[in-house]
Each structure stands twice: as structure tokens, then as C-alpha cells.
C-alpha positions as CSV (number, residue, x, y, z in Angstrom):
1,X,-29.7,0.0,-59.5
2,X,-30.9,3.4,-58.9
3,X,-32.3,5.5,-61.8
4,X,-31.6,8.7,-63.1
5,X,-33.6,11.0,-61.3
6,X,-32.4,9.1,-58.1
7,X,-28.9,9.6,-59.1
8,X,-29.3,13.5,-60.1
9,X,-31.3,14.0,-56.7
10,X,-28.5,13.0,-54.4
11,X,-25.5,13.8,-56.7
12,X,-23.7,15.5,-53.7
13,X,-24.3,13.4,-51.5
14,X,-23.4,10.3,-52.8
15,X,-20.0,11.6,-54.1
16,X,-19.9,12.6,-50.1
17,X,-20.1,9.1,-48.6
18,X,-21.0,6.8,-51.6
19,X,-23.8,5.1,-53.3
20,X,-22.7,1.9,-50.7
21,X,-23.3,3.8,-47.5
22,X,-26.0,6.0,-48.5
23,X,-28.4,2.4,-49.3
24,X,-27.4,2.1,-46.0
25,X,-29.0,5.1,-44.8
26,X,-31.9,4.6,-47.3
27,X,-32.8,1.5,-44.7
28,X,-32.5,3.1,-41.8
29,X,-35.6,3.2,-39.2
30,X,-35.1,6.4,-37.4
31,X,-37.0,7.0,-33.3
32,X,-36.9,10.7,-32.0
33,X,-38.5,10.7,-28.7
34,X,-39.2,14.5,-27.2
35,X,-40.0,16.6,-30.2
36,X,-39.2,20.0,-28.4
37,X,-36.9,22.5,-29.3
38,X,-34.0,19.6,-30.4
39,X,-36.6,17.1,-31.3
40,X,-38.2,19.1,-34.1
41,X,-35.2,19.5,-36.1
42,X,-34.2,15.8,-36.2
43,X,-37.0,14.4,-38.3
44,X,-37.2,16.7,-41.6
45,X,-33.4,16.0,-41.7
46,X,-33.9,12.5,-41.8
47,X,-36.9,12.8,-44.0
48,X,-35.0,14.7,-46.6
49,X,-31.9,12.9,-46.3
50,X,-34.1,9.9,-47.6
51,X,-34.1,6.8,-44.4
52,X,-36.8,4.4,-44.4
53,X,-39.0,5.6,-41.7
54,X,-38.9,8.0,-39.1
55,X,-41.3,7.9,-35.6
56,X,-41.6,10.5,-33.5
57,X,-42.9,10.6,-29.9
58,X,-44.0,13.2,-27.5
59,X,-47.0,13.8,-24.9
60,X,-47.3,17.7,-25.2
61,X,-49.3,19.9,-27.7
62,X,-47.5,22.6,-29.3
63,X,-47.7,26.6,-27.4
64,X,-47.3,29.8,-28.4
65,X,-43.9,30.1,-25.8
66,X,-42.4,27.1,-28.1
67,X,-42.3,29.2,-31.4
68,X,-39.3,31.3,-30.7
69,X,-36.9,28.2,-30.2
70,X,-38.5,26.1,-33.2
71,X,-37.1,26.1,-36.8
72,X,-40.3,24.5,-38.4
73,X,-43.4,24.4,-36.0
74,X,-45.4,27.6,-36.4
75,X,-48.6,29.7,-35.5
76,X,-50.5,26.6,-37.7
77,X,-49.5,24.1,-35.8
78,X,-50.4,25.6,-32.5
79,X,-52.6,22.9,-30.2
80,X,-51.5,20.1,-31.9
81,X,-49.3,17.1,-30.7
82,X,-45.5,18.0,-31.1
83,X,-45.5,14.3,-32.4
84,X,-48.0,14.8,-35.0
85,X,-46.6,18.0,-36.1
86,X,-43.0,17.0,-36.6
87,X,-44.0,13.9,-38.4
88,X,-46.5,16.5,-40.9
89,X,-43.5,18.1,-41.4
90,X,-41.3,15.3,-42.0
91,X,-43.5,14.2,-44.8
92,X,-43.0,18.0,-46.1
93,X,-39.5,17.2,-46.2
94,X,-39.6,14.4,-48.4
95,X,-37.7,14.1,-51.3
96,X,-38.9,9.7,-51.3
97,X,-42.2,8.9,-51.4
98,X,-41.1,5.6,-50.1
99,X,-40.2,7.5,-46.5
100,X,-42.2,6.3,-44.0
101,X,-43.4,8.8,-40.9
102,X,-45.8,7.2,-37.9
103,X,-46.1,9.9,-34.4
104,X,-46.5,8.4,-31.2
105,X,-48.3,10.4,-28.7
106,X,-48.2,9.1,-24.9
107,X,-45.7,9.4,-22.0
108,X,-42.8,7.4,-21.8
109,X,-43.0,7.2,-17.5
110,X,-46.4,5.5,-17.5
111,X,-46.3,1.9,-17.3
112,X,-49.9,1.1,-18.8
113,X,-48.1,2.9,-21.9
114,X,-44.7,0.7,-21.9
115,X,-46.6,-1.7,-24.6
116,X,-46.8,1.8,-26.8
117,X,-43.2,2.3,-26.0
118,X,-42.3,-1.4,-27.0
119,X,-43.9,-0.8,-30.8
120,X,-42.3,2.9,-30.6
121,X,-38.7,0.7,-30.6
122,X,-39.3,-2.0,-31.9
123,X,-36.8,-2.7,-35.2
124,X,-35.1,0.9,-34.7
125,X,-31.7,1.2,-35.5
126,X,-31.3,4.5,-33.5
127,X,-33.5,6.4,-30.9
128,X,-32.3,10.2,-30.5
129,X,-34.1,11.2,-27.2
130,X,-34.7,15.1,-26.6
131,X,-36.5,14.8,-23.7
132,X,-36.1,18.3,-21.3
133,X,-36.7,16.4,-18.2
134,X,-35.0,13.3,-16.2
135,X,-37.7,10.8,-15.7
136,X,-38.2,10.0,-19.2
137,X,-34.7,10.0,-19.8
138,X,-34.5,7.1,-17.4
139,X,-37.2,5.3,-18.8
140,X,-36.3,5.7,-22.2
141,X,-32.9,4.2,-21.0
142,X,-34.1,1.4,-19.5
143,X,-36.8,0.5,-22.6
144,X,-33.7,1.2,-25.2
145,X,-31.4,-1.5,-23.6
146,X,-34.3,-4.2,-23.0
147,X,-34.5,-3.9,-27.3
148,X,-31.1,-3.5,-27.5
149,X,-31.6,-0.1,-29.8
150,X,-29.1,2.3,-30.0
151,X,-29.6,5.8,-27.9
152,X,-28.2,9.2,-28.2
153,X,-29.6,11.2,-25.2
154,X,-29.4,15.4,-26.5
155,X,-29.3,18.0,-24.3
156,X,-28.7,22.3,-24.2
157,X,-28.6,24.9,-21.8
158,X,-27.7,28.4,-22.5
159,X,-24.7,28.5,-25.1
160,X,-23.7,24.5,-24.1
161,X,-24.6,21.7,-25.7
162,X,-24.2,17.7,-24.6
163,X,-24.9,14.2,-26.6
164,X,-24.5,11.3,-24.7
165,X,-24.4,7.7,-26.3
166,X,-25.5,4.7,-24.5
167,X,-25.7,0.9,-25.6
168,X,-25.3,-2.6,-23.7
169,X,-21.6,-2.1,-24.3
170,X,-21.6,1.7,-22.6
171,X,-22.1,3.3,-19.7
172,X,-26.3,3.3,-19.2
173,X,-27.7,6.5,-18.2
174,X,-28.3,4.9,-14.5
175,X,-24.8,4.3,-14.3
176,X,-23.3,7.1,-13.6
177,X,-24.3,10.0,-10.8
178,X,-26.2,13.4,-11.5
179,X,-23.9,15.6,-12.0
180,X,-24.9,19.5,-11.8
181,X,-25.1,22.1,-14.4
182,X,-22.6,24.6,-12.8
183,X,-20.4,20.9,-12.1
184,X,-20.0,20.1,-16.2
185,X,-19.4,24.3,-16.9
186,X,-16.6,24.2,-14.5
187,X,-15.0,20.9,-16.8
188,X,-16.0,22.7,-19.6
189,X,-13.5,26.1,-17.9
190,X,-11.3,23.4,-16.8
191,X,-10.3,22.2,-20.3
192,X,-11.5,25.4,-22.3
193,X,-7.7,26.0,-23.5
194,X,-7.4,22.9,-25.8
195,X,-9.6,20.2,-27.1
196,X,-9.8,17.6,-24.1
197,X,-10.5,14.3,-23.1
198,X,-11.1,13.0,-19.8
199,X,-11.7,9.7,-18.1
200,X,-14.8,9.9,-15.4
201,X,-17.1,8.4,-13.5
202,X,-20.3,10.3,-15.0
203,X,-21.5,13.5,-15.8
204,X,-24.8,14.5,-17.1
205,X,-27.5,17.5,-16.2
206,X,-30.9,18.3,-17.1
207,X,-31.1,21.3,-19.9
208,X,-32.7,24.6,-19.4
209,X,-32.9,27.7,-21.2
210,X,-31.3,27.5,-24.4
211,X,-31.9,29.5,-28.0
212,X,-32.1,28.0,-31.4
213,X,-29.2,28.1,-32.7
214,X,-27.5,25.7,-30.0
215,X,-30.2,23.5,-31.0
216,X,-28.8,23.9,-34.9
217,X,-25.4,23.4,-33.1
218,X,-26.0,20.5,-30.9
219,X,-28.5,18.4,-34.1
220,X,-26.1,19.1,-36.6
221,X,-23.6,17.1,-34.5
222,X,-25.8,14.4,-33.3
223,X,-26.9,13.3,-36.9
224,X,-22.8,13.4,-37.6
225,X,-22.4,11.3,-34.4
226,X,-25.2,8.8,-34.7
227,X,-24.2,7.9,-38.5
228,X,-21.0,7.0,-37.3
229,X,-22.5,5.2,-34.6
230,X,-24.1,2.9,-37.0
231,X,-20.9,2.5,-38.9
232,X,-22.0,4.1,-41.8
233,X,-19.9,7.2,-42.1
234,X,-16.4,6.2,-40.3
235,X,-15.7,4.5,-36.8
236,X,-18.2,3.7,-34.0
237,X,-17.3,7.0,-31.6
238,X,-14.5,6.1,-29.6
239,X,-16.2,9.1,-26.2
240,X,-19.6,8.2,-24.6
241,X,-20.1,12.0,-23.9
242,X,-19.9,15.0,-25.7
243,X,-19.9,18.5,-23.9
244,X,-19.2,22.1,-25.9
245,X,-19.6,25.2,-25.6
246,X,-20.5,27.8,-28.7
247,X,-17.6,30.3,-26.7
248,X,-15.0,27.7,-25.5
249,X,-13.2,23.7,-26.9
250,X,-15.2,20.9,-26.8
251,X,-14.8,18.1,-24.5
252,X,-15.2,14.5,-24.8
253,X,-15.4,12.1,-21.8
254,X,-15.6,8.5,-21.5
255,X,-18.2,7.1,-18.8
256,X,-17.3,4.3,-16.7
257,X,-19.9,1.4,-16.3
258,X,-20.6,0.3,-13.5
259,X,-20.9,-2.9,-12.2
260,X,-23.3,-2.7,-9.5
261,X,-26.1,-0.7,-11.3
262,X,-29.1,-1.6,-11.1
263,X,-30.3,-1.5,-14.8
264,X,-27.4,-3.1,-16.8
265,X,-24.8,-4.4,-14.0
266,X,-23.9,-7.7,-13.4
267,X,-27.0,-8.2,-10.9
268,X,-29.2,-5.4,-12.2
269,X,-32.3,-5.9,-14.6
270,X,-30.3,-7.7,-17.1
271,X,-33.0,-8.4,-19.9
272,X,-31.0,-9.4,-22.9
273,X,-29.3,-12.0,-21.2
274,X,-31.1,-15.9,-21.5
């Protein structure tokens, strides 16, 4: 039984979803990996929507050319680990002093670190990575399915914006072929007269130049995304990928998995099986 001052806290949002699902989101153990200009939002939002622990991993120190795409780092957080200052700002965000925030610094693509990335996943119920590069991406693919945690992969570039969902049931990120920036615009033009859905093989590219307010965009509908992934605000997602564009419709695609890859096929690097 929660108390009064609980109760009068989260008044809105427990007539939103319900004293039921929101203990389910007060347990929640929440990963961000990449704490960039999508990575830094993630955190506070969890923090002061009150799960149970939030981590947050990145290699890189924060610049003076990150400021103008980040919401809550500043000129005081300048030289420090992007890690270390989204989890500082996490614990800002706290409404529960029960919320627990750990930062991970160290990179995902070094394999003396993949110990570091074990304990980064371990128990997590959902790893949003925000990574602006494809070799972590890969590797944070590969080291989610061996611990059988849940991934949404974000991604922007210019006024688009992409989530990607990937489990042992789903399409991996290996699965499916690169498929260019200017390639996923054109589907995008393709379908841009009416919400869409298509059936493909893959489609995925590597962000770029963005502004903040995509960021807001593409968060906003992550968080929505990954609490339904969890089954804790309606239906698992029925789409592995989400593609929109802040001047056109959204499309939705499912991702085929393939059989022959070789991190989750039938003869790939198949940990989870005995």
C-alpha cells in the first residue's frame, strides 16, 4: 500500500495507466547505452517517472560542440563522462529516493571490456542504445541477445527519426543488410501520402546531423514504445521498425529474420540455446 504523499505525487499518472502497471514500472531496471544527443534525455525521464534503477554507459567526455543538441548537459558538465553526467542528472530528477543510478564508462567494441558490458546487462529489463556509430550497435546486439535483454536501437538524422526493436524472437540487428540513408528517405517519399506498413527484408542507417527537437521527437516515442514492449502499457509492438519524418507519415516495417545469420540463425552463435 502506497502512502499519501506517494499517491498525491503520481496522481496523474496513476489515473493514466493504474496503480497495477505503474508498480510495474516502479521495478523496472532501465540500460541506456550512448548518452549523446538521444541518450541524455532517456535517463531523467526514467528517473522522474520513478523505475528502480537506471545505468547509463558511454566512453566519451562531454564538448563544447555537444551543448547545442543537449536538453540537460551544460557548460558545468563540460570534460566529464557523458555517463557520469546523465546519471548526476538522473539523480536531479528524482522524485524516489529509492531510484537507483550506476554510469558505466568503457567501450562496448573492446573485448577486454565485454566482462563490464556483462554487469552493464545483467538483470535489465530493457537496453535503449543511442549509439551514433555502427560498431557498437553490433556489439551491443550481439551482448543483448546472449542475456536475453530487450533492445530498442534509436537513431536521427536531419528531420527523420528511426527506433528499431530487436529480441531472440525478432529480426537481430545482423540480420538484415545496411541499408543507406538516401534508401529509407525514398520509403519514407514512397509511403509519405498515408500511414504505411511494409513487409522487408531490412532497413537500417547510421544517424548524422540531427537538431534537438527530433531528439524530443524520436525519445518521447521510444519510452511509449519500450513500455509497451514490456507489456506494461498495451500490446507488445506488433512492427520491428519505426521510421518518421517531422514533415511527412510515419512508417512501420516488419524485418524478416533470417535464417542463416550468423548471430541468432539456426547455425549462428546461438548462446541461449543448451
Amino acid at each position: 500500500m502506497e502512502d499519501d504523499s506517494f499517491l498525491k505525487t503520481y496522481d496523474r499518472v496513476l489515473r493514466l495507466i493504474g496503480q497495477d502497471n505503474y508498480q510495474k514500472i516502479g521495478s523496472l531496471k532501465i540500460g541506456v547505452a550512448g548518452c549523446g544527443i538521444l541518450g541524455q534525455i532517456l535517463p531523467p525521464i526514467f528517473s522522474r517517472i520513478g523505475v528502480a534503477e537506471i545505468r547509463t554507459l558511454d566512453k566519451d567526455v562531454v564538448k563544447i560542440e555537444n551543448l547545442p543538441n543537449s536538453l540537460f548537459f551544460s557548460e558545468n558538465h563540460l570534460g566529464i563522462s557523458k555517463s557520469i553526467a546523465a546519471a548526476l542528472i538522473a539523480k536531479k530528477y528524482s522524485l524516489k529516493k529509492t531510484t537507483k543510478v550506476k554510469s558505466y564508462r568503457f567501450d562496448v567494441t573492446d573485448p577486454s571490456k565485454q566482462h563490464l558490458l556483462e554487469k552493464f546487462l545483467s538483470e535489465l529489463d530493457l537496453v535503449f542504445g543511442c549509439f551514433d556509430s555502427l560498431p557498437p550497435r553490433f556489439a551491443l546486439n550481439s551482448a543483448a541477445l546472449k542475456h536475453n535483454v530487450k533492445y530498442i536501437d534509436l537513431g536521427i538524422e536531419g528531420f527523420a527519426g528511426r527506433i528499431r526493436l530487436i529480441d531472440r524472437k525478432r529480426a537481430c540487428y545482423n540480420c538484415d543488410p545496411l541499408i543507406p540513408t538516401h534508401q529509407a528517405i525514398n520509403i519514407f517519399k514512397l509511403h509519405s501520402n498515408s500511414h504505411s506498413t511494409v513487409e522487408m527484408n531490412g532497413c537500417d542507417f547510421a544517424p548524422t546531423v540531427s537538431m534537438l527537437h527530433v531528439a524530443l521527437m524520436t525519445t518521447a516515442l521510444a519510452i511509449n514504445i519500450g513500455l509497451a514492449y514490456l507489456r506494461i502499457t498495451g500490446e507488445e509492438p506488433e512492427f520491428d521498425y519505426y521510421y518518421f519524418h517531422l514533415f511527412g507519415q510515419p512508417v512501420t516495417m516488419k524485418i524478416t529474420k533470417k535464417e542463416d545469420c550468423i548471430i541468432c540463425g539456426a547455425n549462428g552463435e546461438i548462446w541461449w540455446k543448451d
